[in-house]
ZADO-1210 file (C-alpha; in nm, 4 decimals, padded with zeros to 6 digits):
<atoms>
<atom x="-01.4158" y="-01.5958" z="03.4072" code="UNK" pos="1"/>
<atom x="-01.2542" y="-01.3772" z="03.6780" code="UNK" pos="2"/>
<atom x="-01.2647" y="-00.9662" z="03.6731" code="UNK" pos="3"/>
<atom x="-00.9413" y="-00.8554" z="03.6366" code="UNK" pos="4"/>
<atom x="-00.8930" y="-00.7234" z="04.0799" code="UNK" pos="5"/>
<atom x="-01.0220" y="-01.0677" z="04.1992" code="UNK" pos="6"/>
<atom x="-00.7645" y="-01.2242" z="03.9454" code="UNK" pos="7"/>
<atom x="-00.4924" y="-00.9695" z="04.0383" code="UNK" pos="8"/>
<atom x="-00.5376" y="-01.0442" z="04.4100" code="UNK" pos="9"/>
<atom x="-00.5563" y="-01.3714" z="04.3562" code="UNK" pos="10"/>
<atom x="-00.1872" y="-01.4053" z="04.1652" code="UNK" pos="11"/>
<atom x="-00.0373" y="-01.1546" z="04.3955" code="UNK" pos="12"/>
<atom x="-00.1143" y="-01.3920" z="04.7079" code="UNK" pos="13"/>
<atom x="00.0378" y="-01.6828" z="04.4913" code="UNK" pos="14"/>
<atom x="00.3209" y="-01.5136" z="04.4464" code="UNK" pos="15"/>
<atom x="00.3361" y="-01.5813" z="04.0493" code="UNK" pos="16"/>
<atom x="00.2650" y="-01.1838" z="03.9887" code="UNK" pos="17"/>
<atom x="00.5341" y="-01.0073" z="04.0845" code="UNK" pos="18"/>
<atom x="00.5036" y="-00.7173" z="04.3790" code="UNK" pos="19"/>
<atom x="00.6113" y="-00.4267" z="04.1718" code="UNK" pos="20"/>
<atom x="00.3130" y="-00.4645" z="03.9059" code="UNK" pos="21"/>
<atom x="00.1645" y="-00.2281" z="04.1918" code="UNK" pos="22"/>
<atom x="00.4070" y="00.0180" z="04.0915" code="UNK" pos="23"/>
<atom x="00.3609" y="-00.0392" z="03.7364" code="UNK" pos="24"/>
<atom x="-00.0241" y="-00.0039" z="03.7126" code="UNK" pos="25"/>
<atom x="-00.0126" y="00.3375" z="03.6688" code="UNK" pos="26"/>
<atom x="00.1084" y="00.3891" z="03.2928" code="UNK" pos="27"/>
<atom x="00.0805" y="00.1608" z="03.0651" code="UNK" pos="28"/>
<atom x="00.0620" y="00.3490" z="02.8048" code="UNK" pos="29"/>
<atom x="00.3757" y="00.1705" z="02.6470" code="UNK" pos="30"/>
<atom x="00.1551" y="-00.1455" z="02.6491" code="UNK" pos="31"/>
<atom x="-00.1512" y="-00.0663" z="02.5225" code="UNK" pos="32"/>
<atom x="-00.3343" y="00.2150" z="02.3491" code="UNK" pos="33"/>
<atom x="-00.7160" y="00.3036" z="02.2823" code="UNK" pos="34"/>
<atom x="-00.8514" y="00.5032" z="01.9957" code="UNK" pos="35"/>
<atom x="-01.2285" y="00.6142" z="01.9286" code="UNK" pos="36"/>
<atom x="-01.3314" y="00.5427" z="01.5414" code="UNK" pos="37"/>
<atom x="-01.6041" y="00.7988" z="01.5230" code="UNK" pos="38"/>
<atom x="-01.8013" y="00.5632" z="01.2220" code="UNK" pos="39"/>
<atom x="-02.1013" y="00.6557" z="01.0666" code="UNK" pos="40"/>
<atom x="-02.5338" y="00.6610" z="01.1159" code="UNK" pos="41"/>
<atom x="-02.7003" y="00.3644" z="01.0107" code="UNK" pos="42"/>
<atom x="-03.0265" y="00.4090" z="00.8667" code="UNK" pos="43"/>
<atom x="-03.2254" y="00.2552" z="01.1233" code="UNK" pos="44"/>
<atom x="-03.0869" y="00.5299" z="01.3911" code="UNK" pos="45"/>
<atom x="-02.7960" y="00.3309" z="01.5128" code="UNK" pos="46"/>
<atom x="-02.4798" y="00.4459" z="01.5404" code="UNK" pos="47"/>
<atom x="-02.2167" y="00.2496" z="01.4651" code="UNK" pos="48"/>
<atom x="-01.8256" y="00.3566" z="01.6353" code="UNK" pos="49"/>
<atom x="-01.5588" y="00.1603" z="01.7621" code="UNK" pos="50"/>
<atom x="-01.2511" y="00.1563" z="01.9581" code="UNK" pos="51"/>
<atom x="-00.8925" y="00.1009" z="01.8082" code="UNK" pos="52"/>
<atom x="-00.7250" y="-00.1159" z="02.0722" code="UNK" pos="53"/>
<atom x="-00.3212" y="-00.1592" z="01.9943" code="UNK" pos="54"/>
<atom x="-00.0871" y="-00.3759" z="02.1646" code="UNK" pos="55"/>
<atom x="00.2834" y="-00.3523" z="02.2169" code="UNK" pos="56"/>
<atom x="00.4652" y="-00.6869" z="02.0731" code="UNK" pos="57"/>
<atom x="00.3889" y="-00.9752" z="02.3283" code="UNK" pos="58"/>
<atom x="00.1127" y="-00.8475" z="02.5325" code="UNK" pos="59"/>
<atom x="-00.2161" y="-00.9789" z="02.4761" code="UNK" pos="60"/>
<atom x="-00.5929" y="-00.8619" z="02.6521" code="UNK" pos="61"/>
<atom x="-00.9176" y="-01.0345" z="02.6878" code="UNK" pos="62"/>
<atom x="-01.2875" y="-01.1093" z="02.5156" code="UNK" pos="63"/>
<atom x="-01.6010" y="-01.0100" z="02.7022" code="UNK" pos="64"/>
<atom x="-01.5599" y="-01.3800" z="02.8538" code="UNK" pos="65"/>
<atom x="-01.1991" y="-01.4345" z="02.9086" code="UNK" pos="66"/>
<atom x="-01.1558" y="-01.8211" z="03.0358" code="UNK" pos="67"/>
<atom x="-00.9927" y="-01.9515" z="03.3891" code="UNK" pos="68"/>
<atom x="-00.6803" y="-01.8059" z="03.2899" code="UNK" pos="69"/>
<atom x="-00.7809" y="-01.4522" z="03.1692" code="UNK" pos="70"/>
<atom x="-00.8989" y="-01.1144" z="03.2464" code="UNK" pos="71"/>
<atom x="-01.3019" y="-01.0175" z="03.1972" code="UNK" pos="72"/>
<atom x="-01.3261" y="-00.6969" z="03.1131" code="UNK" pos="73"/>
<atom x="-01.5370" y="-00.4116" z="03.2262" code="UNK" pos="74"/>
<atom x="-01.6701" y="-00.0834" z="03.0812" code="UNK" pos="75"/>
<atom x="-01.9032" y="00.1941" z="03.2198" code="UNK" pos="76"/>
<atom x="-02.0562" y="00.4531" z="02.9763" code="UNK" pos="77"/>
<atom x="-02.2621" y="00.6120" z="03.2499" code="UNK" pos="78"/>
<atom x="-02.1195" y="00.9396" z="03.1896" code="UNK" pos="79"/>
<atom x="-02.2193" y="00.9712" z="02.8482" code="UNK" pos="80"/>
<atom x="-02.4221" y="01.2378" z="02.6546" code="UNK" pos="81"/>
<atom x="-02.7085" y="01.1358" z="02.4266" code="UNK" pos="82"/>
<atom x="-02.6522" y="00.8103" z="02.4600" code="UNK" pos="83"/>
<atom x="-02.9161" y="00.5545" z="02.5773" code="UNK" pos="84"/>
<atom x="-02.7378" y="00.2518" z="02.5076" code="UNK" pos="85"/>
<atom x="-02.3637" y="00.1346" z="02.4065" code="UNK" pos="86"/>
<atom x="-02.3691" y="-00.2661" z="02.2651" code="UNK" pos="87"/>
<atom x="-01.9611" y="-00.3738" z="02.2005" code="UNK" pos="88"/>
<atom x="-01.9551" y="-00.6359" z="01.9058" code="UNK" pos="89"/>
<atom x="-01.6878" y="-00.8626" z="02.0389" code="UNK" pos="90"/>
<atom x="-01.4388" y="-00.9800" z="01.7010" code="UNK" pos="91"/>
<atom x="-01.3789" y="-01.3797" z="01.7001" code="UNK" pos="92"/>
<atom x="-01.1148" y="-01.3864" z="01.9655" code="UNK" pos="93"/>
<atom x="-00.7865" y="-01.6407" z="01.9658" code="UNK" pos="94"/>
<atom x="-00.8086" y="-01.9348" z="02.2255" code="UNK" pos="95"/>
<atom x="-00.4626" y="-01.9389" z="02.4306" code="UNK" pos="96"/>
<atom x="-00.4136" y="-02.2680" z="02.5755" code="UNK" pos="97"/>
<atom x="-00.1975" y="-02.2199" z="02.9479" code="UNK" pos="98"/>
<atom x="-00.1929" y="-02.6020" z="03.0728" code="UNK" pos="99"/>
<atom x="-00.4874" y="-02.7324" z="03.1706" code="UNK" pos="100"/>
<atom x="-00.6424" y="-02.3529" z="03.1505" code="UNK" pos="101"/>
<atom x="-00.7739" y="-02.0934" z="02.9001" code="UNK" pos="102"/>
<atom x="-00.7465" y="-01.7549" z="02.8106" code="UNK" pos="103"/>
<atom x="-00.9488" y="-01.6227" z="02.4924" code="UNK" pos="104"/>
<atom x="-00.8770" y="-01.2986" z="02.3787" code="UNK" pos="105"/>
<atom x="-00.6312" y="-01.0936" z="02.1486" code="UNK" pos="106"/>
<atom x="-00.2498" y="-01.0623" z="02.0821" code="UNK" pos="107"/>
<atom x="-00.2599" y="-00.7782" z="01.7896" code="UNK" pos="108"/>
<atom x="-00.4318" y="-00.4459" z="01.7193" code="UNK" pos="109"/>
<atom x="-00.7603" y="-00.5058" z="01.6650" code="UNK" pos="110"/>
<atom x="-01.1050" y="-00.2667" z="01.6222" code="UNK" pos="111"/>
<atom x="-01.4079" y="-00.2969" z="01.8842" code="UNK" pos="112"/>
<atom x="-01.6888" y="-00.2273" z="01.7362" code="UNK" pos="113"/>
<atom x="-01.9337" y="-00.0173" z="01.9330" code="UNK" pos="114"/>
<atom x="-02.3677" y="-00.0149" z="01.8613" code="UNK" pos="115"/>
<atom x="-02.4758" y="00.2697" z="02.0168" code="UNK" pos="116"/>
<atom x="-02.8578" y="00.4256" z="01.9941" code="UNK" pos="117"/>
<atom x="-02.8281" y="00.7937" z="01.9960" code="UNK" pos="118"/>
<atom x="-03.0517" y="00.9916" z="02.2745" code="UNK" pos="119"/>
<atom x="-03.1238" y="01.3773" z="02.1811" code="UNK" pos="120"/>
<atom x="-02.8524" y="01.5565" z="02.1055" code="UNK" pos="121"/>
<atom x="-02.5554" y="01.4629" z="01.9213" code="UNK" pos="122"/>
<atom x="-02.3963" y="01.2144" z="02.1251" code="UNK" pos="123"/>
<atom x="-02.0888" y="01.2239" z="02.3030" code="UNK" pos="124"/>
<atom x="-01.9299" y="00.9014" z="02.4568" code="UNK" pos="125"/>
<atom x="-01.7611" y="00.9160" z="02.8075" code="UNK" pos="126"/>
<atom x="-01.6696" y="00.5707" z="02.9964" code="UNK" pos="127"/>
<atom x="-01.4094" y="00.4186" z="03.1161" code="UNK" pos="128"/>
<atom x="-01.2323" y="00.0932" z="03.0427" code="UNK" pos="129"/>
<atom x="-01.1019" y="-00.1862" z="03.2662" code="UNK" pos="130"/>
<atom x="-00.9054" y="-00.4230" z="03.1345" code="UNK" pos="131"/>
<atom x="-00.6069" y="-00.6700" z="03.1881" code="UNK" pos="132"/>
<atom x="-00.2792" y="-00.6882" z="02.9256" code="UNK" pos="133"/>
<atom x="-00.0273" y="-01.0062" z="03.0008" code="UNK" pos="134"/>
<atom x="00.2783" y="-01.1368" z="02.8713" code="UNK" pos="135"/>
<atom x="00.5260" y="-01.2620" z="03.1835" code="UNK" pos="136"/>
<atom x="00.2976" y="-01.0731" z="03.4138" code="UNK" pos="137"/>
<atom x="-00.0246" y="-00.9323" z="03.4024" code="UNK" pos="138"/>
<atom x="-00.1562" y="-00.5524" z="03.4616" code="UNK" pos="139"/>
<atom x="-00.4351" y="-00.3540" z="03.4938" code="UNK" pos="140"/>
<atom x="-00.5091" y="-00.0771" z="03.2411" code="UNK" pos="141"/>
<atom x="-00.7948" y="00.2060" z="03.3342" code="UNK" pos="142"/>
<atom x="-00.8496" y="00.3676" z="03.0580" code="UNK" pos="143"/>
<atom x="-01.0907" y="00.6981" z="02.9724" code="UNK" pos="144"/>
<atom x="-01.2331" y="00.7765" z="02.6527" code="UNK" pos="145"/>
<atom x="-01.4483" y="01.0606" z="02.5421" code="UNK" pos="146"/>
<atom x="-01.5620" y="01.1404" z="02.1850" code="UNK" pos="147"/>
<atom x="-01.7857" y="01.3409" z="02.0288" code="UNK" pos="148"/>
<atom x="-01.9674" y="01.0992" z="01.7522" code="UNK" pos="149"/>
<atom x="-02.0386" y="01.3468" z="01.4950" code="UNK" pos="150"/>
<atom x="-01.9923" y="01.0695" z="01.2284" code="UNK" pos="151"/>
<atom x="-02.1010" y="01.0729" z="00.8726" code="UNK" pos="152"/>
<atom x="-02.2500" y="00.9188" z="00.6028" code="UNK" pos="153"/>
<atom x="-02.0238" y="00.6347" z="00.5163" code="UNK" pos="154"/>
<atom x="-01.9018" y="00.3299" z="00.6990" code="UNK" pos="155"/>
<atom x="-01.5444" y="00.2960" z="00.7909" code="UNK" pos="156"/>
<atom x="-01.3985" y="00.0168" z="00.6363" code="UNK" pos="157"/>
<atom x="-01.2327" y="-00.1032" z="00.9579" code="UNK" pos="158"/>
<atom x="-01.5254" y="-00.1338" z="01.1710" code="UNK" pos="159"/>
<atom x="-01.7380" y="-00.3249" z="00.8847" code="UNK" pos="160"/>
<atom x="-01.4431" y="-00.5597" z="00.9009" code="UNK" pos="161"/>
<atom x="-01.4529" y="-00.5986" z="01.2537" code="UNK" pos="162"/>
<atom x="-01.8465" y="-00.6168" z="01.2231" code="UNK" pos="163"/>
<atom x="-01.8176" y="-00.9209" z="00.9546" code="UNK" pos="164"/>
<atom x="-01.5812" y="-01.0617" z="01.2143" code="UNK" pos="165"/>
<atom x="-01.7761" y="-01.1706" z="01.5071" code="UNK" pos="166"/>
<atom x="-01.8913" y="-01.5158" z="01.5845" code="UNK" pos="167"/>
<atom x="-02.1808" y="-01.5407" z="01.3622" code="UNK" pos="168"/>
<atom x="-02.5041" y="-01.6903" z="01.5210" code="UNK" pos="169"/>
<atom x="-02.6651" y="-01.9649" z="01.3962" code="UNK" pos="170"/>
<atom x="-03.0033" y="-02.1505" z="01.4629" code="UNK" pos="171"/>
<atom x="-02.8723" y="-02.4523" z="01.5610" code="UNK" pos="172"/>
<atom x="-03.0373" y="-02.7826" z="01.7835" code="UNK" pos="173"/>
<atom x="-02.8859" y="-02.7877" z="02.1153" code="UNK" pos="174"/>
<atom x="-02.9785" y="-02.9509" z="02.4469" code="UNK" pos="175"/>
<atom x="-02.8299" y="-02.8591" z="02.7965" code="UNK" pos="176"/>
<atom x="-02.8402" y="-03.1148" z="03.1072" code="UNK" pos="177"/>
<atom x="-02.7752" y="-02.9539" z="03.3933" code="UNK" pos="178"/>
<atom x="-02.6913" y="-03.1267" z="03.7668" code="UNK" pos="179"/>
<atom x="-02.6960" y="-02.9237" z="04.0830" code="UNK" pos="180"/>
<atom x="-02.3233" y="-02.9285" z="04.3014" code="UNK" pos="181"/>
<atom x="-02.2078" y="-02.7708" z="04.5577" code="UNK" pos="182"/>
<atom x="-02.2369" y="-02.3496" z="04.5037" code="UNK" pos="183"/>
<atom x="-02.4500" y="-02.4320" z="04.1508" code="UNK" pos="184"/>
<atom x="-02.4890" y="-02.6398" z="03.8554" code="UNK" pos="185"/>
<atom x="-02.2772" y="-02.9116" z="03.6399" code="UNK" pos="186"/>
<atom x="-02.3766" y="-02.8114" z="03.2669" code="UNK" pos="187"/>
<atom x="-02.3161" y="-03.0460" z="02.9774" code="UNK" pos="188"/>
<atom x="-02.4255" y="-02.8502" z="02.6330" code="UNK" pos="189"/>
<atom x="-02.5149" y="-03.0952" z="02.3398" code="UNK" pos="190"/>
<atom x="-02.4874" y="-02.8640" z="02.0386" code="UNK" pos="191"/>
<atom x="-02.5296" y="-02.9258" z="01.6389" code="UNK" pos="192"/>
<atom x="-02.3333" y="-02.7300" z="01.4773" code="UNK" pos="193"/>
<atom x="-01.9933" y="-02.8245" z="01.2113" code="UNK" pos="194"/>
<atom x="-01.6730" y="-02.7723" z="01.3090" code="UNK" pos="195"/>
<atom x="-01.5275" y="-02.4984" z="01.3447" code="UNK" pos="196"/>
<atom x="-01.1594" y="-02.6185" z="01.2872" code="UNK" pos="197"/>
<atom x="-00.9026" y="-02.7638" z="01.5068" code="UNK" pos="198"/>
<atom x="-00.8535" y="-02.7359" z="01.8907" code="UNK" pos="199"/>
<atom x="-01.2444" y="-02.6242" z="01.9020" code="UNK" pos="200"/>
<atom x="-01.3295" y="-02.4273" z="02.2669" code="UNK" pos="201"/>
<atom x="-01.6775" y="-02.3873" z="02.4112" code="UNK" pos="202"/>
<atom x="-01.7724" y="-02.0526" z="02.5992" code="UNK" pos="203"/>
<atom x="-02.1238" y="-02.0855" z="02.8255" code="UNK" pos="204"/>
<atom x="-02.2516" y="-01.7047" z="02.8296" code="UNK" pos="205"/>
<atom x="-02.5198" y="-01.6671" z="03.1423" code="UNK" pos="206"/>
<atom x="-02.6894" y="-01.3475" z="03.1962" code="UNK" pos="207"/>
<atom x="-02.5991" y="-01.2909" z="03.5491" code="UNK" pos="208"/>
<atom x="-02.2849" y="-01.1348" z="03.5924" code="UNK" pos="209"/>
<atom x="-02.1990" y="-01.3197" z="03.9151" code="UNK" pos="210"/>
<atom x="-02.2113" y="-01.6728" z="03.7997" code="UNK" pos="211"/>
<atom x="-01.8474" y="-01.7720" z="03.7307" code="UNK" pos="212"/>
<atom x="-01.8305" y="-02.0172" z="03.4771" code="UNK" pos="213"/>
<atom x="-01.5201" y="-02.2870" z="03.4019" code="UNK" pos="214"/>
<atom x="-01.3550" y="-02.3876" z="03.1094" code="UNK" pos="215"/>
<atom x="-01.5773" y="-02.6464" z="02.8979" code="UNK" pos="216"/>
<atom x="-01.4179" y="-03.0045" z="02.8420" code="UNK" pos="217"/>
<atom x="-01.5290" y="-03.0680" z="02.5130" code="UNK" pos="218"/>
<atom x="-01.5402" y="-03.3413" z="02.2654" code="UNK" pos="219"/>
<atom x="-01.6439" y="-03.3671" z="01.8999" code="UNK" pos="220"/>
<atom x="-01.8433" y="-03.6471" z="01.7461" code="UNK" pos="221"/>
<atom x="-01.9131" y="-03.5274" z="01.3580" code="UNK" pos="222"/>
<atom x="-02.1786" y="-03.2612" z="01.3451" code="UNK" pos="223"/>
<atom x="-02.2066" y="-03.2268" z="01.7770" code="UNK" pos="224"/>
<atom x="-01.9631" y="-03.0693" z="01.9534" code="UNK" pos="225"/>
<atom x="-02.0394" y="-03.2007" z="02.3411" code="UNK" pos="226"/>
<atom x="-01.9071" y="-02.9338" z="02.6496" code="UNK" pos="227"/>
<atom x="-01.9309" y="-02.9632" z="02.9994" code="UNK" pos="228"/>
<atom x="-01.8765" y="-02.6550" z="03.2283" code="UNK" pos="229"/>
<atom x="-01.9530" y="-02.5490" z="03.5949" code="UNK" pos="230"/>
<atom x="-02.1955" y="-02.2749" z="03.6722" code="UNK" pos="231"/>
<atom x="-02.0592" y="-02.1316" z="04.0395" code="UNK" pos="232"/>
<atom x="-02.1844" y="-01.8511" z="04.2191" code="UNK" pos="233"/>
<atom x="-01.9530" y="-01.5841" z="04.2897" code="UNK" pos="234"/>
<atom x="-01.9654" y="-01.5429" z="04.6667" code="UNK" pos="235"/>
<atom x="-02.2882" y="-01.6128" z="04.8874" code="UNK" pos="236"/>
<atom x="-02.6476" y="-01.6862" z="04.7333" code="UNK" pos="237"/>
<atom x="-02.8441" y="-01.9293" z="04.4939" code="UNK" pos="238"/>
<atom x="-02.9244" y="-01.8927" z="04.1561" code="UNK" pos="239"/>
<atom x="-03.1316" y="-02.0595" z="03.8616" code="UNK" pos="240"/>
<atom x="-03.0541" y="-02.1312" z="03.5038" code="UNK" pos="241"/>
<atom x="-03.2845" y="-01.9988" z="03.2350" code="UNK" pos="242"/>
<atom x="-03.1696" y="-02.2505" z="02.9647" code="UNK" pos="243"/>
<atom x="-03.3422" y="-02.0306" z="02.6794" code="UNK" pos="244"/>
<atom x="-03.1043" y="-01.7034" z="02.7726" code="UNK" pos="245"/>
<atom x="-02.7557" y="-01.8878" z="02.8031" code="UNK" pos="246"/>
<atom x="-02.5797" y="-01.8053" z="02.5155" code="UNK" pos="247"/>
<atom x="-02.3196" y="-02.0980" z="02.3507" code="UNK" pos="248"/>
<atom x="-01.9748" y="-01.9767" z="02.1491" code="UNK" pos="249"/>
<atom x="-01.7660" y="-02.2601" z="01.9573" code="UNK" pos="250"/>
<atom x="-01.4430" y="-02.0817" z="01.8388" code="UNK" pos="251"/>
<atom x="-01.1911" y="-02.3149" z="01.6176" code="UNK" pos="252"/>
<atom x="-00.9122" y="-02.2253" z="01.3864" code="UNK" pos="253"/>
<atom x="-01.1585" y="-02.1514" z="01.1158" code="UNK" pos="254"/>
<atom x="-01.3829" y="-01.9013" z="01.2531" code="UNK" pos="255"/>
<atom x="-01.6311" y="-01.9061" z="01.5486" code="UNK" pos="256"/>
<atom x="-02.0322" y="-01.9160" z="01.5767" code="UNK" pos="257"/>
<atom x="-02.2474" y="-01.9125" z="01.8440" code="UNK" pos="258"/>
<atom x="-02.6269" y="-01.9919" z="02.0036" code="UNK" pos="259"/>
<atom x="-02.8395" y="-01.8728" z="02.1676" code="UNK" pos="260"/>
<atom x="-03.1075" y="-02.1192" z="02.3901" code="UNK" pos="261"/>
<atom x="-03.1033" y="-02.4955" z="02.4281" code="UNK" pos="262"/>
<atom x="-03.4200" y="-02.7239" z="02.5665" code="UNK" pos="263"/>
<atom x="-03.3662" y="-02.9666" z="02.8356" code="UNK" pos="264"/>
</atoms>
């Protein structure tokens, strides 16, 4: 799971993105587009927008955890206006299989929901979005949005679509072994959940931003999907695993679920 500069860099110096994506980083506005659903209240205080995120023909971008072979991306809503908090609610991505790698993300339009709880005021959202779009190459896009979430009553039809879309979470028996290596931790996730359909992927979530974690081999064996992953750190330093905060996603052909916690 690589931010989108370290990846950048990283293809640049191999040579397989080619020099004159620097000169193409400024617009892409051809390539991908970003649209604020204002959305509605919720009775409980939340509000509930989204962004409409559309894709010229052949490009893809990425889910919150993008694979070996994709682009994590980033958003900041520091600017913001009576806002305390801003939660996306990621839509079951598509795994994209690249050789031996993985990307997991999107190749059509698609809404991002957004869970935000309202500070005084009515709020107004501000941030900025980093993300990568591929097809033969790969780009950055930096993208600002600002809205004024004046909302109303009734729930967009779009964004309760995208809502009923995410992985859904299940309570579901898992166990995690973990063995230290060099720079952090083999991980092997024992999980009991059905399958999801074919070509099944496994996507270990950790808390801490700077653990880099690799694609999951995985295996099925009727109602326990088996994964093993590396947790690395990201530069200098040690870290620990809190087994009860890492956070499990099986996506298949049929849908996706995920869980959160597993005992030793």
């Amino acid at each position: 799971m690589l931010t989108f500069f370290r990846l950048l860099t990283l293809l640049l110096l191999l040579g397989l993105v080619a020099p004159t994506a620097r000169a193409q980083v400024a617009d892409v506005s051809q390539i991908v587009s970003v649209e604020v659903v204002p959305g509605w209240r919720r009775a409980d205080g939340t509000h509930v927008a989204g962004l409409k995120i559309r894709l010229a023909p052949g490009w893809k971008t990425y889910w919150r955890s993008a694979g070996a072979a994709g682009i994590s991306p980033r958003m900041d809503w520091r600017d913001s206006r009576g806002v305390r908090s801003v939660t996306p609610a990621w839509p079951t991505p598509t795994v994209f299989r690249q050789g031996a790698a993985l990307s997991i993300g999107y190749d059509r339009d698609f809404v991002l929901p957004l869970l935000i709880v309202p500070g005084r005021g009515t709020p107004e959202l501000r941030g900025r979005l980093d993300i990568g779009v591929c097809a033969d190459i790969c780009l950055p896009a930096q993208i600002d949005v600002a809205a004024v979430l004046t909302g109303s009553a009734t729930p967009d039809r779009a964004l309760e679509a995208a809502l009923r879309d995410r992985p859904r979470r299940v309570n579901a028996r898992a166990r995690c072994l973990l063995r230290p290596i060099d720079d952090g931790f083999a991980i092997t996730g024992q999980i009991d959940v059905p399958s999801q359909g074919r070509a099944e992927a496994v996507v270990f979530e950790m808390a801490n931003p700077n653990v880099w974690v690799t694609d999951a081999q995985v295996t099925r064996r009727g109602g326990r999907i088996d994964a093993t992953s590396q947790l690395l750190m990201a530069g200098n330093g040690t870290f620990g695993v809190d087994r009860s905060q890492l956070r499990m996603t099986v996506i298949g052909t049929r849908g996706a679920v995920e869980v959160f916690g597993c005992t030793g």
